[in-house]
LOSESE-789493 format. One record per residue (C-alpha): x negated, y negated, z. Coordinates in steps of 0.1 Angstrom, whole numbers, plus 5000, padded with zeros to 4 digits. Example, Ala and Ser with C-alpha at 12.3 -4.5 7.8 and 13.67 -1.06 7.14 Angstrom:
<atoms>
487750455078;486350115071;
</atoms>
This chain:
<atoms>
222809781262;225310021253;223610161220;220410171241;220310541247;221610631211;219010451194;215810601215;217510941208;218110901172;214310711162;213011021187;215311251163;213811081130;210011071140;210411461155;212311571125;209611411102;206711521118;208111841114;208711911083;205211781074;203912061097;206012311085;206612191048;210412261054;212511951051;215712111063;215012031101;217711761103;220112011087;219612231121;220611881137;223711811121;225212101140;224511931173;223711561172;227411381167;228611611197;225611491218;226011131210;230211151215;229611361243;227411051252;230110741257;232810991268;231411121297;229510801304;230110761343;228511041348;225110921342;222910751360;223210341358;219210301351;216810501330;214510741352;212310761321;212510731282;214911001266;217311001294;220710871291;221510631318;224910421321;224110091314;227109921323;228010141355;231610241338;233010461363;236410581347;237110821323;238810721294;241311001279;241010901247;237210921241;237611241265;240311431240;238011341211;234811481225;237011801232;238211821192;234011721181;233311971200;235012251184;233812111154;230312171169;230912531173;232612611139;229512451123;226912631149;228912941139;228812931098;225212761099;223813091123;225413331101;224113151071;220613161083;220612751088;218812811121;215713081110;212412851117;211812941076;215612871060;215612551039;218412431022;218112540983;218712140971;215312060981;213612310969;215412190933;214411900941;210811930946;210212020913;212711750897;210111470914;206611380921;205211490954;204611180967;208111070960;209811370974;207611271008;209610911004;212611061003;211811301031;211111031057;213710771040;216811001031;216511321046;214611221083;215510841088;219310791068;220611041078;219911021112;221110711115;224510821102;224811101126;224010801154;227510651132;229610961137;229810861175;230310501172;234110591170;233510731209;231910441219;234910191205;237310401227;235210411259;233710081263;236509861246;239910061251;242110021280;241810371302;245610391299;247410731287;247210921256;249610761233;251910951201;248910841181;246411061200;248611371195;249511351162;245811281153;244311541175;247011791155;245711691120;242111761134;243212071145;244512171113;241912051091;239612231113;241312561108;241412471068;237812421068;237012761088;239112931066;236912791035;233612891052;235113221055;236013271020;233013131005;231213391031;233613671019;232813560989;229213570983;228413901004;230614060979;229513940952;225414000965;226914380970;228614400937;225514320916;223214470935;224814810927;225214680891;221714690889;220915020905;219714890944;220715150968;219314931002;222314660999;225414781025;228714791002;231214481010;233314581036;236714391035;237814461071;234614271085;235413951072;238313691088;242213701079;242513471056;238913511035;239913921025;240613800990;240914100963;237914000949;237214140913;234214190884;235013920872;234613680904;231213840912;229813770874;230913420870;228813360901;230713090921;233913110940;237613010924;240213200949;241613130978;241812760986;239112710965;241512740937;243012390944;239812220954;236412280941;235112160975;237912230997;234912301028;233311941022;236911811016;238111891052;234811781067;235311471054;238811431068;238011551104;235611251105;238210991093;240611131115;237611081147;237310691132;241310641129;241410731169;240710341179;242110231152;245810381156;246010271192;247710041208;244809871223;242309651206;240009691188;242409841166;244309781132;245909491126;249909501135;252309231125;252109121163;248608991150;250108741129;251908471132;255208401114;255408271077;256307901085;253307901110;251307991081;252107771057;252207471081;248807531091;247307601057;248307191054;245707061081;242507211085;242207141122;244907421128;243807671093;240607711104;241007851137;243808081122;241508221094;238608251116;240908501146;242308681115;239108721102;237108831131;240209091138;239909251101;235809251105;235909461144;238409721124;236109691085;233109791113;234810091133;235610211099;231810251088;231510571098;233810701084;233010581050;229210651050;229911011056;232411021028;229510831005;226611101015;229111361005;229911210975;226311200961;225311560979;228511710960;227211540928;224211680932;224912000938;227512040913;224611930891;222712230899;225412440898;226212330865;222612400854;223012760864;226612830853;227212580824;230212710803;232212840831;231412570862;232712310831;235812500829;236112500869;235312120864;238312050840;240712290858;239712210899;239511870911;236111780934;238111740970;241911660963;244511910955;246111640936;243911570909;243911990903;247511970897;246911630876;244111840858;246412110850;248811910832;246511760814;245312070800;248812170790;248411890766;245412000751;246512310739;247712670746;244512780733;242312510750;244412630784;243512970777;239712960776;239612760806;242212990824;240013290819;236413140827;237713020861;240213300867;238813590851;240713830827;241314160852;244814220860;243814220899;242713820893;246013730880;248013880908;246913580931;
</atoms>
């Protein structure tokens, strides 16, 4: 079975993962995952003839259907996940995601927001077993390439999506960047505020092009990040994370080969339609093909859209506890800065043009600060 390996490896991850944050009381062990699991399982389907075709033992992958070619498709996206594997192994290390006793800061909020024996429900429901199983998703896209696509070509399709991937990963560097900019200044900043003397000074010409914003008082006191592209999106990091994984799902679908989107070649002329919507022996077998076509594509897009709901509720949450530390200015940032899209900043901003000058104003200088050096940008 082609999901065979995929599933030992992901209820292997959940029970391992589990067990080990019992051990350890941290819960951020699947976080350490995250950086490596969607490259192993796409790595999985698109180098698939490389693999044995039976299972030595338990754990190792094995080619269950003895594919023997290569498919080009599933071959250039295991190439683009990849990079995405070593941006994220790069801002996780220097984040400290990968130190035995670093634990994201949302659990440990959450801890004291519920029960103890709740939080260990959510541990092994949520954090160990859901969110393996989504990582398992995040390859599915792989798998609909290499075991149902012709091993024809790269078609326009493939380039231009490869491009966007490119670009969104290059976005969503230069966000992890900034942030990173960001908070090492403003760590250094008030730590001299208040007299420390064993904090290094932020040094501009150690951080990437692109994040060497001219960061001011006012950015460090406020306490969150509003330059740089996080000026049009509140989230522009999770924004682009959650593109490069609809752009991975959109790879079967965009080709030419089924299964794949829907294409006026897939249905039959008007007249056809109408004649067989008259006798049921000929509209059922037409609803039924249509149907299954629109079901293969609603399934490849799962992936896609499960990642895009975890971020939704993660971002909520965290803006929640954002909110709970900066409450008068992360409003402002709320009513000026959309959540992901650009758009809705720009919607946002002409919204508060119609509230008032002075209404403008206040919100202007919580999120922008009032130093001449913040209004340059």
């Amino acid at each position: 079975m082609p999901l065979d390996w995929p599933i030992q490896l992901c209820v292997f991850s959940t029970a391992a993962t589990y067990i080990a944050s019992i051990i350890t009381g941290n819960v951020s062990q699947v976080d350490r995952l995250w950086t490596l699991l969607p490259t192993i399982y796409t790595a999985y389907y698109a180098l698939l003839p490389l693999f044995p075709t039976y299972q030595p033992f338990l754990l190792f992958p094995y080619n269950p259907l003895g594919s023997t070619d290569y498919n080009p498709r599933a071959l250039l996206m295991f190439a683009i996940v990849f990079l995405w594997m070593c941006r994220l192994n790069y801002n996780a290390h220097r984040r400290g995601l990968f130190n035995p006793k670093g634990e994201d800061y949302r659990w440990a909020v959450l801890r004291k927001q519920i029960p103890p024996w709740l939080f260990q429900i959510v541990n092994l429901t949520f954090i160990s077993a859901i969110q393996n199983v989504l990582l398992l998703l995040l390859g599915l896209p792989t798998r609909t390439v290499a075991l149902f696509q012709p091993r024809s070509s790269l078609e326009t399709s493939d380039y231009v999506l490869a491009s966007l991937a490119l670009l969104v990963l290059f976005l969503e560097f230069t966000a992890d960047n900034q942030q990173y900019a960001y908070q090492t200044y403003k760590h250094a900043f008030l730590a001299k505020e208040k007299g420390a003397t064993d904090v290094k000074p932020y040094d501009e010409s150690k951080q990437w092009i692109g994040a060497r914003l001219s960061w001011t008082p006012d950015d460090a006191r406020r306490g969150f990040i509003t330059r740089g592209l996080w000026r049009y999106s509140r989230h522009p990091n999770f924004a682009c994370e959650q593109l490069f994984w609809w752009i991975i799902t959109f790879f079967p679908l965009l080709a030419s080969g089924p299964p794949n989107l829907p294409t006026n070649a897939d249905f039959p002329p008007l007249r056809i339609i109408i004649h067989a919507l008259q006798f049921p022996d000929l509209h059922h077998p037409l609803l039924n093909g249509l149907r299954t076509n629109l079901l293969d594509a609603g399934l490849i897009l799962l992936p896609g859209a499960s990642h895009s709901l975890l971020f939704l509720f993660s971002t909520l949450y965290t803006e929640a506890i954002t909110s709970s530390k900066y409450p008068i200015a992360y409003n402002a940032y709320q009513k000026r800065v959309g959540m992901f899209q650009p758009s809705m900043t720009a919607i946002k901003a002409i919204a508060l043009k119609f509230s008032g000058k002075r209404a403008q104003q206040d919100v202007d200088r919580l999120v922008w600060g009032d130093s001449q050096e913040s209004k340059k940008e």
